[in-house]
C-alpha positions as CSV (number, residue, x, y, z in Angstrom):
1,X,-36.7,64.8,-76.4
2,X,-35.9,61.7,-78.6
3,X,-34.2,58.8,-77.4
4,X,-30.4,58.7,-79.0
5,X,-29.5,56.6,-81.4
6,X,-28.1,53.8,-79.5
7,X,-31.4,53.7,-76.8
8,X,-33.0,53.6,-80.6
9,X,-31.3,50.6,-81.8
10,X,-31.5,48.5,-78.7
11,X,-35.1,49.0,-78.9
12,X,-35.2,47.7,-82.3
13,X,-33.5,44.6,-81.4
14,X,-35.6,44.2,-78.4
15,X,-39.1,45.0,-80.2
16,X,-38.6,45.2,-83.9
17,X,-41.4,47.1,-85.5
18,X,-40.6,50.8,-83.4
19,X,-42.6,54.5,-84.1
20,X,-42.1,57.6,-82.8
21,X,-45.2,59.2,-81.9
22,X,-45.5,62.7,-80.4
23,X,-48.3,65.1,-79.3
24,X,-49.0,68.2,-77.3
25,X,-45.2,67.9,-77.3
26,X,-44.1,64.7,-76.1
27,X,-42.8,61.9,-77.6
28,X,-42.8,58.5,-77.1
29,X,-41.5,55.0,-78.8
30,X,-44.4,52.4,-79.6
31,X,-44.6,49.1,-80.9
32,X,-47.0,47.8,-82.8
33,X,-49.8,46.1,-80.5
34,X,-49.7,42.0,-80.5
35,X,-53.0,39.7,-80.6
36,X,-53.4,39.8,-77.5
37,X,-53.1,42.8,-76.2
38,X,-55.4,44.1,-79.0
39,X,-58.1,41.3,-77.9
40,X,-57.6,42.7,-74.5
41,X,-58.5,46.3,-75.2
42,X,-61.0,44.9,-77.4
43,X,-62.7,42.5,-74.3
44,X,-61.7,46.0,-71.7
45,X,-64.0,48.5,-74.5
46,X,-66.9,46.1,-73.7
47,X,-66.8,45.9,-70.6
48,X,-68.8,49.4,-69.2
49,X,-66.4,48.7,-65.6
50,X,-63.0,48.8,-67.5
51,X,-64.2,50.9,-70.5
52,X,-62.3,53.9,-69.3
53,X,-59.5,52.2,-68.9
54,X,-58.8,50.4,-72.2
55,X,-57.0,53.3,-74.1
56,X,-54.3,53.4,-71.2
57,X,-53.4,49.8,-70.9
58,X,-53.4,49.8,-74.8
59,X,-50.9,52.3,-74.9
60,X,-49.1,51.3,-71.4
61,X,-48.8,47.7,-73.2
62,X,-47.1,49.6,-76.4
63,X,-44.8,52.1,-74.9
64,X,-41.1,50.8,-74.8
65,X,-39.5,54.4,-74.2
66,X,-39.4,56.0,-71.8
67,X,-39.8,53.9,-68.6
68,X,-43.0,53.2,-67.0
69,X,-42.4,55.7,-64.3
70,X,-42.0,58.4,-66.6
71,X,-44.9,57.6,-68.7
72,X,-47.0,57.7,-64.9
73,X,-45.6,61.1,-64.8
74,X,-46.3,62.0,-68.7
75,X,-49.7,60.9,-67.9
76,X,-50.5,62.7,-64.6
77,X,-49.9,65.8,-66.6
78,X,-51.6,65.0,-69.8
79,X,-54.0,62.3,-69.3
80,X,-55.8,62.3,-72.5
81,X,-52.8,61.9,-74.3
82,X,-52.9,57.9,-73.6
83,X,-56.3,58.6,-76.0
84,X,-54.4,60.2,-79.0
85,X,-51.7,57.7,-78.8
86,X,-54.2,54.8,-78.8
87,X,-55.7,55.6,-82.1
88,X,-52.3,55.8,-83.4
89,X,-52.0,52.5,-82.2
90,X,-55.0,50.9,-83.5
91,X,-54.0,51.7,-87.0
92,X,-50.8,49.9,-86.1
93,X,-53.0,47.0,-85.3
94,X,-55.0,47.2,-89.1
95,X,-57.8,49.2,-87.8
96,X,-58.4,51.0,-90.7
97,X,-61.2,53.7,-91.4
98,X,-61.8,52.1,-95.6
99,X,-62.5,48.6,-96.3
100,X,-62.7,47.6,-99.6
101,X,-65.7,45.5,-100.5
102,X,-66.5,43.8,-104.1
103,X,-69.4,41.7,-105.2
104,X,-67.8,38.6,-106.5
């Protein structure tokens, strides 16, 4: 279920820069991540202790619909999903797979 059109534009006032993203059939509303909460995940991947949970903050940081308690539900459910939506959005972030590179 998709948040209605009204839900939609408040969270573009609030956030700006909003995607829907959906897999194994649910949806959710992202933003784009900022500096630092990229640098965070970046500093949690290094770190073998909180490794396993860098993909979840990520996407816990991103997630402006629905609410945090139904994302904790989403996730209970479909844990690996916070994995799938993280990729999504670390090309957000300019993580891309083909950097150009030229001799100058």
């Amino acid at each position: 279920m998709r948040p209605d059109e009204q839900t939609l534009e408040r969270l573009r006032a609030e956030h700006g820069e909003v995607y829907w993203v959906e897999a194994a059939g649910v949806g959710l509303v992202v933003r784009p991540p900022r500096r630092a909460e990229y640098r965070r995940f970046r500093a949690m991947t290094l770190d073998p202790e909180r490794r396993g949970d860098a993909t979840e903050r990520l996407v816990r940081d991103c997630v402006v619909w629905p609410s945090p308690e139904e994302l904790d539900r989403i996730l209970e459910t479909r844990p690996a999903l916070a994995d799938a939506v993280a990729s999504r959005l670390l090309e957000l972030a300019g993580a891309v797979e083909e950097v150009q590179l030229k001799k100058l």
